[in-house]
C-alpha positions in Angstrom: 155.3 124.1 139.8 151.5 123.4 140.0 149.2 125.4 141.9 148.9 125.3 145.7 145.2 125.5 147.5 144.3 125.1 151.2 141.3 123.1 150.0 140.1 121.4 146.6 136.6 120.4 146.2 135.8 118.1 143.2 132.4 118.5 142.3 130.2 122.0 142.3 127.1 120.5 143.3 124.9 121.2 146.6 127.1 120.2 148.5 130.8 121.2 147.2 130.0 124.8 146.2 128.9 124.5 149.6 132.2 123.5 150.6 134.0 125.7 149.1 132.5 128.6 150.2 131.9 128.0 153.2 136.0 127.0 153.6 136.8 130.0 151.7 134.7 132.2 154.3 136.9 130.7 156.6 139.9 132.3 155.4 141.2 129.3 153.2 142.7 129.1 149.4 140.1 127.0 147.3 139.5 125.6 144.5 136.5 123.5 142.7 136.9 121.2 139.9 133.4 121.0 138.1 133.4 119.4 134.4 129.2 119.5 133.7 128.1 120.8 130.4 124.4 121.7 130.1 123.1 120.8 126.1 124.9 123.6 124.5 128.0 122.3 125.6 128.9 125.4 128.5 130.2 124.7 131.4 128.2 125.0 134.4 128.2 124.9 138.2 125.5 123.6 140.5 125.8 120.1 139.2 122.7 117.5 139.0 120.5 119.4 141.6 120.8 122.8 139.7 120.9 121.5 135.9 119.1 118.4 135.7 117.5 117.5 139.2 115.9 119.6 142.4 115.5 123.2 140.6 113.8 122.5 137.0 112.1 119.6 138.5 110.1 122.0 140.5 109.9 124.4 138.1 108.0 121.9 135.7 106.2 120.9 138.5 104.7 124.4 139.3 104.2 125.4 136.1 101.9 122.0 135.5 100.3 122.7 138.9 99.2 126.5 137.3 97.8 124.6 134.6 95.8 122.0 136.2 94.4 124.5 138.6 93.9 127.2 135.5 92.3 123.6 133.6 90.4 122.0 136.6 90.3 124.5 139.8 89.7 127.9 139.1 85.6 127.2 139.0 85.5 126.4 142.8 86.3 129.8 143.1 84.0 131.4 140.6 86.2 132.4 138.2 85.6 130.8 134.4 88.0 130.5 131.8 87.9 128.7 128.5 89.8 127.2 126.1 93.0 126.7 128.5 96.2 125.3 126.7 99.5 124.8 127.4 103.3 125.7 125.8 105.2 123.3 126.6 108.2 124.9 124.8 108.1 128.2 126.4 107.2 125.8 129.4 110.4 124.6 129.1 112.2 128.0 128.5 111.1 129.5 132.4 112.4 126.1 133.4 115.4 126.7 131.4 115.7 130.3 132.6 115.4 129.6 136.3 118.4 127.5 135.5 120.4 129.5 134.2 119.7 132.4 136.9 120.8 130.0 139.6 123.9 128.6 138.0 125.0 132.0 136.8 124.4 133.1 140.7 126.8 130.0 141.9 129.2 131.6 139.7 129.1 135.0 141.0 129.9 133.2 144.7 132.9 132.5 143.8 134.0 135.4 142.0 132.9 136.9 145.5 134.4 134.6 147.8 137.8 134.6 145.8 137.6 130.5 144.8 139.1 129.2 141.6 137.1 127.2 139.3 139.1 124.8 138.3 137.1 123.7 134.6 137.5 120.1 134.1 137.7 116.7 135.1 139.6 115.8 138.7 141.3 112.9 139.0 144.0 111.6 141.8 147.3 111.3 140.6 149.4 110.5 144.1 150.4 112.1 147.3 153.7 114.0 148.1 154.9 116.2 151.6 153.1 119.5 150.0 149.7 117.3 149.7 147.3 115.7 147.2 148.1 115.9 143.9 144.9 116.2 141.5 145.0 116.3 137.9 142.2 118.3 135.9 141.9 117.6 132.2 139.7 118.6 129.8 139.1 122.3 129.7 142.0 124.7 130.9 142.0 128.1 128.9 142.8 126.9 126.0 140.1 124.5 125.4 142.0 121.4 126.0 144.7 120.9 128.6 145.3 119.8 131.7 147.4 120.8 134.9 148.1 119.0 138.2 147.1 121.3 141.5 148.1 120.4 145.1 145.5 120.2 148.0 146.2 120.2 151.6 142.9 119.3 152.0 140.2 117.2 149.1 136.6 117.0 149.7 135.0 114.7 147.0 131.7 115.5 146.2 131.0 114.5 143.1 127.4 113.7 143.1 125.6 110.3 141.7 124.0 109.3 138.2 120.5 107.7 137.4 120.5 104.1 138.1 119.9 102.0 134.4 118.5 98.9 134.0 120.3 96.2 132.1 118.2 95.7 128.9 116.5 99.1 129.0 119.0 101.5 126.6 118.2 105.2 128.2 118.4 107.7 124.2 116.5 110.3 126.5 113.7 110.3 123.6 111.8 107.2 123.7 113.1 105.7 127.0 114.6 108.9 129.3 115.4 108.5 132.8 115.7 112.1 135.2 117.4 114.4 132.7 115.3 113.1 129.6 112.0 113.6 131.7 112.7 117.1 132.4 113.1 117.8 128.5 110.0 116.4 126.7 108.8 118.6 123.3 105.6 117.1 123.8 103.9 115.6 126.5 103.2 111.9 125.2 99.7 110.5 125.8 100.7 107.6 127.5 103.7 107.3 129.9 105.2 104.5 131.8 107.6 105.3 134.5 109.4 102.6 136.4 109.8 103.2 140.2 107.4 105.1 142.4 110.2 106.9 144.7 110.8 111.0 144.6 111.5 111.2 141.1 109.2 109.0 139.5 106.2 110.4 141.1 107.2 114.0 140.9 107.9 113.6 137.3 104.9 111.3 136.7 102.8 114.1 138.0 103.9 116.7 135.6 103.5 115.0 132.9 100.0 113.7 134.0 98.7 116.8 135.1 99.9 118.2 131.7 97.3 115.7 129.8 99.6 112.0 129.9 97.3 109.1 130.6 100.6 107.6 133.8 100.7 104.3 134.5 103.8 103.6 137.1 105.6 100.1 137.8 106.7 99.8 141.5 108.9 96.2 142.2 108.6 96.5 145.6 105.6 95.5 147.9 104.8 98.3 149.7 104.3 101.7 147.9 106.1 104.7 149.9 107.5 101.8 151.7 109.8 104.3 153.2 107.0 106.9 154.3 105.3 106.3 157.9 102.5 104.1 156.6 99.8 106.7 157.4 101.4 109.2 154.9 101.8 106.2 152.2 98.1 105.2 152.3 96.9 108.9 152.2 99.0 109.4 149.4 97.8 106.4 147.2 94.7 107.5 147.8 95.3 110.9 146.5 97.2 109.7 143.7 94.9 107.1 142.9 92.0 110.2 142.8 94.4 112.6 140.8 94.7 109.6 137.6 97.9 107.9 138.7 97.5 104.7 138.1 100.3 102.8 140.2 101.0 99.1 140.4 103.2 97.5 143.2 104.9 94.0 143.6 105.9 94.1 140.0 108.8 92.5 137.7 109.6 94.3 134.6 110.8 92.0 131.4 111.5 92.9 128.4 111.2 96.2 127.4 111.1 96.6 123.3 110.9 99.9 121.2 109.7 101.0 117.5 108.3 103.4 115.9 105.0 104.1 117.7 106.4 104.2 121.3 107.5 101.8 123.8 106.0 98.2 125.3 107.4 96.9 128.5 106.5 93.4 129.8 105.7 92.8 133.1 104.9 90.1 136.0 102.3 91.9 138.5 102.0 91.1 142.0 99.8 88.4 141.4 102.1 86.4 139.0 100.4 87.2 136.0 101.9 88.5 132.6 101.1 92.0 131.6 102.1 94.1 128.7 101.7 97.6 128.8 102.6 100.0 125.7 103.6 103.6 126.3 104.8 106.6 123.8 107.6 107.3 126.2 108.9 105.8 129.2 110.9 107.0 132.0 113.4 105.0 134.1 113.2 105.9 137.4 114.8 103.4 140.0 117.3 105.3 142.2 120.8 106.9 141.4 124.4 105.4 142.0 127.4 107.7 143.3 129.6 108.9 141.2 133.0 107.3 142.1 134.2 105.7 138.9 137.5 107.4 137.1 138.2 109.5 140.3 142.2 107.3 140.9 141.1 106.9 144.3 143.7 104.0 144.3 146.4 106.6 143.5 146.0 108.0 147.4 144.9 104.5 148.7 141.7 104.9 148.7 138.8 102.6 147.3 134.5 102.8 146.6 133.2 99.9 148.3 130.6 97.7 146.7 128.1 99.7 146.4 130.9 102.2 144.7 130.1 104.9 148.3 133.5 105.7 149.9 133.3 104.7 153.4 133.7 108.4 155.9 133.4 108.9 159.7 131.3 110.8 161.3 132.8 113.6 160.1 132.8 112.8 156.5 136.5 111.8 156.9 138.1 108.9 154.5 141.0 106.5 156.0 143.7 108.8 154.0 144.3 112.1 156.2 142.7 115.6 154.9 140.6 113.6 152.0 137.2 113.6 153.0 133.9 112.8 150.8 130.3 114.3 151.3 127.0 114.0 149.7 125.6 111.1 147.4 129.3 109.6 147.4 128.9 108.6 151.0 126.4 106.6 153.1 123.0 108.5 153.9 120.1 109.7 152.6 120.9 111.2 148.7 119.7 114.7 149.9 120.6 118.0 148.4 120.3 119.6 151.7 121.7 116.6 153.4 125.1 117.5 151.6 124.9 121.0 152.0 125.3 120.3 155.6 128.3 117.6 154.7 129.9 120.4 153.0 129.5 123.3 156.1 130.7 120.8 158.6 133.6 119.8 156.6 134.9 123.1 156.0 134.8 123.5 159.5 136.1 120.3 160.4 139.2 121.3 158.3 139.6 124.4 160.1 139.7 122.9 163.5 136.3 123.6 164.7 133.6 120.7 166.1 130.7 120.6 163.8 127.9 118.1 164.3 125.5 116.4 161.9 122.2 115.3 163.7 121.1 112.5 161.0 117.7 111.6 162.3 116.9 115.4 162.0 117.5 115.4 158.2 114.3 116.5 156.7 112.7 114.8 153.5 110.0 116.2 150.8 108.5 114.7 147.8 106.9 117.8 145.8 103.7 116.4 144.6 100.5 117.9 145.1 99.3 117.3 147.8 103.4 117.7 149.0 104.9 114.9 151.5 107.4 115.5 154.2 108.7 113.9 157.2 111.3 114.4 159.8 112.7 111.7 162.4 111.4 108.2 162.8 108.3 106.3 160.9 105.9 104.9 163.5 106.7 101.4 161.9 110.4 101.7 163.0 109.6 103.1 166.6 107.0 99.9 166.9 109.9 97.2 165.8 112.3 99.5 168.3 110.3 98.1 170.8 109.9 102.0 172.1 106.5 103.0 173.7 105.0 106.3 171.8 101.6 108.0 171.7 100.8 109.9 168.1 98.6 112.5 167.4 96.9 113.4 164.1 94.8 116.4 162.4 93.2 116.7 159.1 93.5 120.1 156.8 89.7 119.9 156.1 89.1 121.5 160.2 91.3 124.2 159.1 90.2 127.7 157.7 93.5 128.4 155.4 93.8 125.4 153.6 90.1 125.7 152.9 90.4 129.3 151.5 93.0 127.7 149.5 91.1 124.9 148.6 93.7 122.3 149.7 92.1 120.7 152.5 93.9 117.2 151.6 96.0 115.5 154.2 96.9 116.1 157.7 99.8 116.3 160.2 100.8 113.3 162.5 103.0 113.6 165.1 105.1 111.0 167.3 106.1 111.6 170.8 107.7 109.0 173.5 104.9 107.8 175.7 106.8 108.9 178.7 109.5 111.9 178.2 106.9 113.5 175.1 110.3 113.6 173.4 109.2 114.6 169.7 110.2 111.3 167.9 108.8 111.6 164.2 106.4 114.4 162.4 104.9 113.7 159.1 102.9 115.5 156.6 101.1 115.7 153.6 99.3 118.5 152.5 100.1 122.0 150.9 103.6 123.8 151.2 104.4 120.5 153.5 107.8 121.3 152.8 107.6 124.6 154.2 105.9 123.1 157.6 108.4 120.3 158.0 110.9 123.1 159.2 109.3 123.4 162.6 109.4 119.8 163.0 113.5 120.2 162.1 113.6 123.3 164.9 111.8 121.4 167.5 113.6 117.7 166.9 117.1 119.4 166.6 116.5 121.0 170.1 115.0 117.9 171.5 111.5 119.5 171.9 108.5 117.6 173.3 105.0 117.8 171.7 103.7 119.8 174.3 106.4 122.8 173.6 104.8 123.0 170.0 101.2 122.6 171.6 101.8 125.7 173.7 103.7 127.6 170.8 101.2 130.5 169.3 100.5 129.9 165.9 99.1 132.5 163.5 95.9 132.5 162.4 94.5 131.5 159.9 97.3 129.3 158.8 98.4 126.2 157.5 100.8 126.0 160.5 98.0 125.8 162.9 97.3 122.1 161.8 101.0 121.8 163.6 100.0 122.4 166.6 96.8 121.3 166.5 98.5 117.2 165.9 100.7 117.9 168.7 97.8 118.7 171.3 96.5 115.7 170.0 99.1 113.8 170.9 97.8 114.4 174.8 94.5 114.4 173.2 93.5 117.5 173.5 93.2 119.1 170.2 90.7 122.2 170.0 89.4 122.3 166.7 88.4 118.6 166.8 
C-alpha cells in the first residue's frame, strides 16, 4: 500500500517549501518531492533560487561590490589602501557557504513542521478514489528505488531552466549560462553576455566590477524595455559610466569556440556585421518552466505551448485538487511571486479565501545602483488612456545617501490625476529593494500619494527621498 499525504508538493523551491509548510502549519500530512543535486552529487532543497539563482547571485554580487569600493571608493572617504586583490576561490567558498547555511535551514523546516522529503524525481502515474497517484524514482533509502505515494491534494512547483540558444552548446566553461556564471575560477578578461534582463546584468556586473572588460548583446530595441523608461535611461547611463558596454537591436550568428576563448557574430542595430571575441561568454536570454517528464497526461493534464500549465486565479489546474505555482504558471518568474502562490494554495486547500494582488508584486534587479518597481510603468498608464500626475526626487538632495556616497538615482512616483490613487513607484538607487516595500504597503492598501507625503520619515534616511517624490507629485516637495 503506498503512502498516503493530505498534500504533495513536487518541487522544494521558493515556492513549494513554501507550500508545504505553510499546508503543514495548517494541520495537513505533506510531502515534497525534490531531486536537485548541488556539484557533489547531495541532495538539496531550495531548488534554483537557493543553489544556483537569487542567494549566491547576491552573494557574488556583494562580495564584488566590497571590492570595487575597497579598489575604487574608499579614497572619497579618506581612507588609503594599497595593493587591493581579490580571491576569487575563497570568493566562491562564502558564496558556497551561504548556500549551504540556507539549504541546510530548509531542511531543518521540515524536520520541524513534521513534512516528508520525499528524495527523487515525481512523476504522475494516474488517478484512483484515494487520489493522485505520484511515482518518485531515483533516490529512496537505498540509493535507487522508487515508490508510488497518494495525494489528495498536488501542487507542482517545479521551477524553470535557463533558456539555450540553438547553435550555442552551454559546457558551463567556455559558454555558461546562470549556473556556469556563478562558478568562474577566474574572472576572464573579456566577457560577452547575451541578454541585458535581471540576470545578465547582475552577473555582468560581478564579473566587471571584479576586473572583466563586459560587453552585453541585447536583441531587442529598447534596453530595460520592461522598466518605466525613466528608470531604463538612468540606468544606461549609470551602466554606461560603471564600463558596461551594452548594445541593443542586435542579432547574434554564429557563435564559434577554440582554444583561446569564444567569438560570436553579430548584426547590430544598424545592419552591420560585427564580430566580437570573448574568453567566456554567458547565455543569458530568459528561463523556460520546467514541465517536461512530469506525466501530466497521466491525470489529463497538458503544458501549453509555451510548456506553462494553464491555473485560475487560484493557481488551480482543470483536474480537481492539482494545482501549479511559480515559474510553471503564467506571471512574472519571481521568487517571491511564488512564495505567495504557495501560501495561498495551502490555504486554498484548506478552505480558506486567499487573494493574490498581481499588480502589487514587487520587482528588483540587484545592481549597483539597485532597480525596483512596483505597479504600472508610466508608458502602460499613457497607452491605458488613464490621466496621472508623477513626481520625482534625486538622491543627490538627500543627506544619507550622500554620507554614503550613493547619491545616484532617484524615486518617481505615479498617482491618478484625480483619486491620487498610487498607480506605479519606481527606483533606482541604494538598498532600492529595501524601499520598494513601502511602495508594496501603500499599493496593496490602495494608498494615495498624499498618505505617504504626510507619513513621518526618519531622518537622515534613504527613505525620505520616498516621501519627498510623493509631495512632488502635488508639487510640493521640500528639499527641492
Amino acid at each position: 500500500m503506498s503512502k498516503e499525504f493530505d498534500v504533495v508538493v513536487i518541487g522544494a523551491g521558493p515556492g513549494g517549501y513554501i507550500a508545504a509548510i505553510r499546508a503543514a502549519q495548517l494541520g495537513k500530512t505533506v510531502a515534497c518531492i525534490e531531486k536537485w543535486k548541488n556539484p557533489a552529487g547531495t541532495l538539496k532543497l531550495g531548488g534554483t533560487c537557493l543553489n544556483v539563482g537569487c542567494i549566491p547571485s547576491k552573494a557574488l554580487l556583494a562580495s564584488s561590490e566590497e571590492f570595487e569600493n575597497a579598489s575604487h571608493h574608499l579614497a572619497d572617504h579618506g581612507i588609503s589602501v594599497e595593493n587591493v586583490s581579490v580571491d576569487i576561490s575563497k570568493m566562491m567558498g562564502r558564496k558556497d557557504g551561504i548556500v549551504e547555511k540556507m539549504t541546510k535551514g530548509i531542511e531543518f523546516l521540515f524536520r520541524k513542521n513534521k513534512i516528508t522529503w520525499l528524495k527523487g524525481h515525481g512523476k504522475f502515474t494516474g488517478k484512483t478514489d484515494a487520489g493522485v497517484q505520484i511515482e518518485v524514482s531515483g533516490e529512496g533509502e537505498d540509493g535507487a528505488s522508487s515508490e508510488v505515494v497518494t495525494a489528495k491534494n498536488v501542487i507542482i512547483a517545479t521551477g524553470s531552466k535557463a533558456r539555450h540558444l540553438p547553435g550555442i552548446p552551454v559546457d558551463n566553461k567556455l559558454i555558461a549560462d546562470n549556473e556556469g556564471a556563478l562558478s568562474f575560477d577566474t574572472a576572464p578578461k573579456k566577457l560577452a553576455v547575451i541578454g541585458a534582463g535581471v540576470i545578465g546584468l547582475e552577473l555582468g556586473s560581478v564579473w566587471r566590477r571584479l576586473g572583466a572588460d563586459v560587453t552585453v548583446l541585447e536583441a531587442l530595441p529598447e534596453f530595460l524595455g520592461v522598466a518605466d523608461q525613466a528608470l531604463s535611461k538612468e540606468a544606461a547611463k549609470q551602466f554606461k559610466k560603471q564600463g558596461l558596454d551594452i548594445h541593443v537591436g542586435v542579432k547574434v550568428g554564429e557563435v564559434k569556440t577554440s582554444a583561446n576563448g569564444v567569438t560570436i557574430a553579430y548584426t547590430d542595430k544598424d545592419g552591420n556585421a560585427q564580430t566580437l571575441e570573448a574568453d567566456r561568454l554567458v547565455v543569458s536570454v530568459g528561463r523556460v518552466p520546467n514541465t517536461d517528464n512530469l506525466g501530466l497526461e497521466a491525470i489529463g493534464l497538458k503544458a501549453n505551448e509555451r510548456g506553462f500549465i494553464d491555473v485560475d486565479d487560484h493557481c488551480a489546474t482543470a483536474v480537481p485538487n492539482v494545482y501549479a505555482i511559480g515559474d510553471v504558471v503564467r506571471g512574472p518568474m519571481l521568487a517571491h511571486k511564488a512564495e505567495d502562490e504557495g501560501v495561498l494554495v495551502a490555504e486554498v486547500i484548506d478552505g480558506q479565501k486567499p487573494h493574490i494582488d498581481y499588480n502589487c508584486i514587487p520587482w528588483v534587479i540587484y545592481t549597483e545602483p539597485e532597480i525596483a518597481w512596483v505597479g504600472k510603468t508610466e508608458q502602460q498608464l499613457k497607452a491605458e488612456g488613464r490621466e496621472i500626475k508623477t513626481g520625482q526626487f534625486p538622491f543627490m538632495a538627500n543627506g544619507r545617501a550622500l554620507g554614503i556616497n550613493k547619491a545616484d538615482g532617484f524615486v518617481k512616483m505615479i498617482a491618478d490625476a484625480k483619486t491620487d490613487e498610487l498607480l506605479g513607484v519606481h527606483i533606482i538607487s541604494a538598498d532600492a529593494s529595501d524601499l520598494i516595500a513601502e511602495a508594496v504597503v501603500a499599493m496593496e492598501f490602495k494608498a494615495a500619494s498624499e498618505d505617504i507625503g504626510r507619513i513621518c520619515h526618519p531622518h537622515p534616511s534613504l527613505s525620505e527621498v520616498m516621501r519627498e517624490a510623493a509631495l512632488a507629485v502635488d508639487k510640493r516637495a521640500l528639499n527641492m
